[in-house]
C-alpha positions as CSV (number, residue, x, y, z in Angstrom):
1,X,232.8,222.1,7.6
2,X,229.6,223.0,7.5
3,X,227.6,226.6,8.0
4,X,224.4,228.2,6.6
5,X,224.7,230.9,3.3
6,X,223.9,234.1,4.6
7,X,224.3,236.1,1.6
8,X,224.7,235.1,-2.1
9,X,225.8,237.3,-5.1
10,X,225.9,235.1,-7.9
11,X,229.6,234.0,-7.8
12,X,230.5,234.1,-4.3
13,X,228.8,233.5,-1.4
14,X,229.2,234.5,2.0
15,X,228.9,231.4,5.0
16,X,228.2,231.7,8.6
17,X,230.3,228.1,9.6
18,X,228.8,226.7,13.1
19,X,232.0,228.2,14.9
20,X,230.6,231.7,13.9
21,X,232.9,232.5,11.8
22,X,232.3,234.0,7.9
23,X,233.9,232.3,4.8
24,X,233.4,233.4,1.6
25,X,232.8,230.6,-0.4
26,X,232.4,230.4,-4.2
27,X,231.1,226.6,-6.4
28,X,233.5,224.2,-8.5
29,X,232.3,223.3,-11.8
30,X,228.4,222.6,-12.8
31,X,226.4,222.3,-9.5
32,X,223.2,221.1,-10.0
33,X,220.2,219.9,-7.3
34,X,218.3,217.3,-8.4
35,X,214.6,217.9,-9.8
36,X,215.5,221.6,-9.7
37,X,216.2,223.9,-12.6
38,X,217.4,227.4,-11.2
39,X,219.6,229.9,-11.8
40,X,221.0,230.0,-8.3
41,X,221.7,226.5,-7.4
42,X,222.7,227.8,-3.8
43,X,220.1,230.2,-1.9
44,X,220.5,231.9,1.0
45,X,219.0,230.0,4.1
46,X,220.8,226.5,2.4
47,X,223.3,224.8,4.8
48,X,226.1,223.4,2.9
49,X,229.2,221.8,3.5
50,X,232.2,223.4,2.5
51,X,236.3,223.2,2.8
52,X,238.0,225.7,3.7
53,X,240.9,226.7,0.5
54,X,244.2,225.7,1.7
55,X,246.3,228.2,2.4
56,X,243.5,230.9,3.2
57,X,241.7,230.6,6.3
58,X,238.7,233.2,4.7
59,X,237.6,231.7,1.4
60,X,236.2,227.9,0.8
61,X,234.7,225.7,-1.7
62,X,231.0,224.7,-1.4
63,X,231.3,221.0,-1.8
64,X,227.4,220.1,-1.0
65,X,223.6,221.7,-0.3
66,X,222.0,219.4,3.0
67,X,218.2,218.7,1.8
68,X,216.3,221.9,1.9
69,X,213.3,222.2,4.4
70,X,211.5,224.4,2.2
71,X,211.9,227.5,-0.2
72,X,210.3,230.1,-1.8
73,X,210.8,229.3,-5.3
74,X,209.4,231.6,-8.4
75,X,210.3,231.8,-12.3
76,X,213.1,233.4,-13.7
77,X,212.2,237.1,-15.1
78,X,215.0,236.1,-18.0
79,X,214.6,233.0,-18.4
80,X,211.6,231.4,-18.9
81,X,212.2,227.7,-18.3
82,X,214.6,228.4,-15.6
83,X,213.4,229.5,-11.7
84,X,214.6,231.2,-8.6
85,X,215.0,230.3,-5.5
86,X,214.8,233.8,-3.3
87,X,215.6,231.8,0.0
88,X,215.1,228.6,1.8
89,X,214.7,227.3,5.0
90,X,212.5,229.8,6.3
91,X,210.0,229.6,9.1
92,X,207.9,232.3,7.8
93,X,207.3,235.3,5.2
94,X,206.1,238.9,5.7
95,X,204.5,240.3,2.5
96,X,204.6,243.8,2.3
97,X,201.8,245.5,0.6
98,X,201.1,248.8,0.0
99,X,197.9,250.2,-1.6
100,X,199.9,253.1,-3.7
101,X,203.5,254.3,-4.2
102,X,203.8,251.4,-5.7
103,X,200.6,249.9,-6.2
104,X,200.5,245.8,-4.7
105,X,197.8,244.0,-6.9
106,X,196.1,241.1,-5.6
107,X,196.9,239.0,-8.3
108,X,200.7,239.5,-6.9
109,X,199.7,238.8,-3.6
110,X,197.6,235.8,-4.5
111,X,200.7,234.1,-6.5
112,X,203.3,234.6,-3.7
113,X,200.7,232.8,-1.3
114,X,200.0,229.9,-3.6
115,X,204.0,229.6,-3.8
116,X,204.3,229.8,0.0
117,X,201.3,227.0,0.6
118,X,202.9,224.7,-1.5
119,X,206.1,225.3,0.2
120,X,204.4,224.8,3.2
121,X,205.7,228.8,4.6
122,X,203.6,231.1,6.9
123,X,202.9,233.9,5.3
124,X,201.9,237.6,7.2
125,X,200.7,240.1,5.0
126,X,202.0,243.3,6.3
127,X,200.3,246.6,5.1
128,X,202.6,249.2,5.6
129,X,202.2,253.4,5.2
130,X,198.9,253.0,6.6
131,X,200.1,256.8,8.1
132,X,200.1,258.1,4.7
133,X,196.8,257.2,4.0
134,X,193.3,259.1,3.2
135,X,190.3,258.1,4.8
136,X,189.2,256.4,1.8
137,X,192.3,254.7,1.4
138,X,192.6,253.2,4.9
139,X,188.7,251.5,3.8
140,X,190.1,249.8,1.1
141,X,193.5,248.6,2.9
142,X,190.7,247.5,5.6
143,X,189.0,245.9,3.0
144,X,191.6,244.1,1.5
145,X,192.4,242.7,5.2
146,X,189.3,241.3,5.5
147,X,189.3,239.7,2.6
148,X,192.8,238.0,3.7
149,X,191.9,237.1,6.9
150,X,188.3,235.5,5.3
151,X,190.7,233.6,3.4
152,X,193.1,232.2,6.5
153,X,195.5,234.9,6.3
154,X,197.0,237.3,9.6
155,X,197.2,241.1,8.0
156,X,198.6,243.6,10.2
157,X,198.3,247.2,9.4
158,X,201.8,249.2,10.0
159,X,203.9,252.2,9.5
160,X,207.6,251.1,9.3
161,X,208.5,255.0,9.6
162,X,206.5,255.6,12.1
163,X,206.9,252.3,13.8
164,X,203.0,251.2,14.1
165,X,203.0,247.9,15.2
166,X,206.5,247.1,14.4
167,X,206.7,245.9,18.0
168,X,204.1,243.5,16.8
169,X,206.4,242.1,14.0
170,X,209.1,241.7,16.2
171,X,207.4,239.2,18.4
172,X,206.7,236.9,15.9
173,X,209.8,236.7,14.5
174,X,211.4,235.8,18.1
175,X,213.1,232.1,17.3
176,X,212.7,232.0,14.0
177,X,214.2,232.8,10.5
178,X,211.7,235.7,8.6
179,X,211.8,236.5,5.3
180,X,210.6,239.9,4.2
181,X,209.0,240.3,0.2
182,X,207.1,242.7,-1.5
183,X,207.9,244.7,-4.7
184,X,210.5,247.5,-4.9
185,X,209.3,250.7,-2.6
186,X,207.0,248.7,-0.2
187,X,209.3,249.4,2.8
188,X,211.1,246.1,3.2
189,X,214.7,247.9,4.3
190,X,213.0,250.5,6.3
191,X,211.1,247.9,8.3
192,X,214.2,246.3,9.3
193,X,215.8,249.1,10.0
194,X,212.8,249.8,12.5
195,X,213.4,245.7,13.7
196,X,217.1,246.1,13.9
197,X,218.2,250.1,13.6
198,X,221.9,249.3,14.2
199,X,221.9,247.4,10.7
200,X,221.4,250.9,8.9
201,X,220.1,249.3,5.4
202,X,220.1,251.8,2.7
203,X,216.8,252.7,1.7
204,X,215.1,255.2,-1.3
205,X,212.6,257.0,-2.1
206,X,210.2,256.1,-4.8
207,X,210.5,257.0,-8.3
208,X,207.8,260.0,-8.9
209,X,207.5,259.0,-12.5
210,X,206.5,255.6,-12.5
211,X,205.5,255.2,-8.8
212,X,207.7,252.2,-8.5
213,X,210.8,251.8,-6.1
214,X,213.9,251.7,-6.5
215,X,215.7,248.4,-6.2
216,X,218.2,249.1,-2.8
217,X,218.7,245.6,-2.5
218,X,220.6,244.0,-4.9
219,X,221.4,240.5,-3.6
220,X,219.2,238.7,-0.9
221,X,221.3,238.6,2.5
222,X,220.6,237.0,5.8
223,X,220.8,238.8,9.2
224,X,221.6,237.9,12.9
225,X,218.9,240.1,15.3
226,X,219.3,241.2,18.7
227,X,216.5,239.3,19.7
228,X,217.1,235.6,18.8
229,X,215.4,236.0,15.2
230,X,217.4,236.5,11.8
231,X,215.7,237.7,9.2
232,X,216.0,237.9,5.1
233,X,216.3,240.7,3.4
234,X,215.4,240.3,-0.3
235,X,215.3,242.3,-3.5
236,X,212.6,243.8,-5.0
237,X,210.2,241.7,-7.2
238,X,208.0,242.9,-9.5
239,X,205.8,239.6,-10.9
240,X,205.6,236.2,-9.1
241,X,205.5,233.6,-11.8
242,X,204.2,230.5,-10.1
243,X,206.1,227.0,-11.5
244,X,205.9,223.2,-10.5
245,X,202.3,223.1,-9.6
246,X,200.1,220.7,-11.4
247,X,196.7,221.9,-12.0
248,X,195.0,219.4,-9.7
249,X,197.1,221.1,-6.9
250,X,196.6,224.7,-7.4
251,X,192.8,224.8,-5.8
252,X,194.6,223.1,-2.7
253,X,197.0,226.1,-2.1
254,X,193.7,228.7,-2.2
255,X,192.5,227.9,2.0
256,X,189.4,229.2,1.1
257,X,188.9,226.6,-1.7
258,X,190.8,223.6,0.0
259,X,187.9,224.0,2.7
260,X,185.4,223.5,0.6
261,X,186.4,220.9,-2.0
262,X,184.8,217.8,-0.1
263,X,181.6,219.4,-0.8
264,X,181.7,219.5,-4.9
265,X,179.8,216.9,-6.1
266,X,183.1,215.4,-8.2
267,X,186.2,214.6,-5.5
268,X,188.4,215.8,-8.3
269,X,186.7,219.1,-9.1
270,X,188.6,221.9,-11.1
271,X,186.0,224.6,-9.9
272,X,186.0,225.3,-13.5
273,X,182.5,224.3,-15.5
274,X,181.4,221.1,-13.2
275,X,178.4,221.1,-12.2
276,X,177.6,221.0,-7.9
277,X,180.9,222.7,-7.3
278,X,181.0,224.5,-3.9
279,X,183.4,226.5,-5.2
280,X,181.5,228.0,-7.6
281,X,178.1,228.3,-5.0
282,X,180.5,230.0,-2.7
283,X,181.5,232.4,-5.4
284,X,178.6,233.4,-6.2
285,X,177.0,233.9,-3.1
286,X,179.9,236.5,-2.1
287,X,181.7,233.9,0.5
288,X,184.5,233.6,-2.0
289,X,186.2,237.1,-3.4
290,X,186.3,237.5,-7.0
291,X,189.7,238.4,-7.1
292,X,191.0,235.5,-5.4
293,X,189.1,233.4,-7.8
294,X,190.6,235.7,-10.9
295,X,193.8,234.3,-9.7
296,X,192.8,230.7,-9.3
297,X,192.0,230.7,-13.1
298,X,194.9,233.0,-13.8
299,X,197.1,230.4,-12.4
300,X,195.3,227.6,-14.0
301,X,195.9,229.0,-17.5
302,X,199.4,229.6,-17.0
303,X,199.3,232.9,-17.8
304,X,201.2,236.0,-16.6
305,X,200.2,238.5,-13.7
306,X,198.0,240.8,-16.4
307,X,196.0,238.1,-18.2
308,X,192.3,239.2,-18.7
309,X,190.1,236.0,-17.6
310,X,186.9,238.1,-19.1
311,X,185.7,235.0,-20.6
312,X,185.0,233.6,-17.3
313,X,182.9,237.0,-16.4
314,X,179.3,235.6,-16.9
């Protein structure tokens, strides 16, 4: 048989099979995909083929993984050498971003978009609690919007609470499988609860103490809409390391960069120290944000999320 994984807890994992049934389906023995190191070999999104256990019409054995469209891939927070798929075959991701309560740092948002460029994923940044806002605080979210769309980006300001613009979501998930992202706290299970209130997620409030949110979803899980859309609901994440890119590539998954690579005087420019690089020129006549170029070099060392690239402040 064969169905799509709809929810995956580690051990077992729960398939929609094309009659629309559910079968709860667990692995046999080492299951490994080619070229991929990860500590879920099956993701949520995959369509596998299975067989149904004999003698139990509601449990099966995942036998194979069909070739994967795409996926959001990102390094393991444990394991360093290892990675994580948080879904695949998805048509697009929303990115949740909130200025405060928590706090969303560009440098986040600027990994998970390299990852979904490479991936070839639409990404949406969605920047929600814009009720809660001050006056000041709405400039910089407007800011930040403009920066995104400079870049190549949609941003649309919401209010999953309120439902602001959540009408807007919803059309552009019709006919198509979403993912929502974005670190503990941002909104994610509200939002679909807004989309889709008859699936009740559990949501929290955030921790006073740290400003950070509490993890309500444990396990990444796949929903059927009313409206011809399913969507992904996925835990939490608080850093985005980036993994299989070589650094030739990275530029090429910055739009804003991509663009203007056929103008540096070397075709295989680094936008590093070369000299003529329209990159650079960009940069420094304020066509190209800083902190999207604080990433760029942030990814190119390899770093982590809080590496200081002062050395590159002249």
């Amino acid at each position: 048989m064969q169905g799509v994984v709809y929810k995956s807890t580690g051990s077992w994992y729960q398939v929609k099979a094309e009659n629309g049934k559910f079968y709860e389906c667990r692995i046999k023995g080492k299951f490994r995909i080619q070229g991929i190191k990860s500590t879920n070999p099956v993701a949520v999104g995959d369509v596998v083929g299975f067989d149904v256990e004999d003698g139990d019409e509601e449990t099966g054995v995942i036998k194979k993984i069909i070739e994967r469209e795409n996926y959001i891939i990102r390094k393991s927070v444990n394991l360093s050498k290892q990675t994580h798929i948080i879904a695949s075959n998805v048509d697009q991701v929303f990115l949740l971003i909130t200025l405060n309560n928590p706090p969303t740092l560009t440098t986040f948002i600027d990994r998970f978009l390299v990852t979904a460029e490479a991936y070839d994923i639409t990404a949406i940044l969605l920047f929600n609690k814009v009720d809660t806002y001050s006056i000041e605080e709405l400039a910089e979210v407007r800011y930040l919007a403009e920066l995104y769309r400079s870049a190549g980006y949609e941003c649309i300001g919401i209010s999953a609470k309120e439902g602001k613009n959540v009408d807007k979501v919803k059309e552009k998930m019709i006919g198509k499988i979403s993912m929502i992202s974005g670190h503990s706290g941002t909104g994610k299970s509200t939002l679909i609860n807004a989309i889709e209130p008859t699936l009740d997620l559990k949501t929290s409030e955030i921790s006073r103490q740290h400003s950070q949110g509490q993890h309500t979803t444990t396990f990444a899980e796949m929903f059927d809409l009313q409206f011809d859309a399913r969507i992904i609901d996925t835990p939490g994440i608080k850093g985005f390391g980036v993994v299989d890119m070589e650094k030739e590539e990275i530029g090429d998954y910055f739009p804003e960069f991509f663009q203007l690579k056929q103008d540096c005087k070397f075709h295989n420019c680094l936008h590093l120290n070369e000299p003529k690089c329209a990159v650079k020129d960009a940069l420094e006549e304020g066509e190209i944000a800083w902190s999207r170029y604080k990433s760029y070099l942030q990814i190119m060392e390899g770093e982590d999320e809080n590496y200081r690239v002062d050395q590159y402040q002249k």
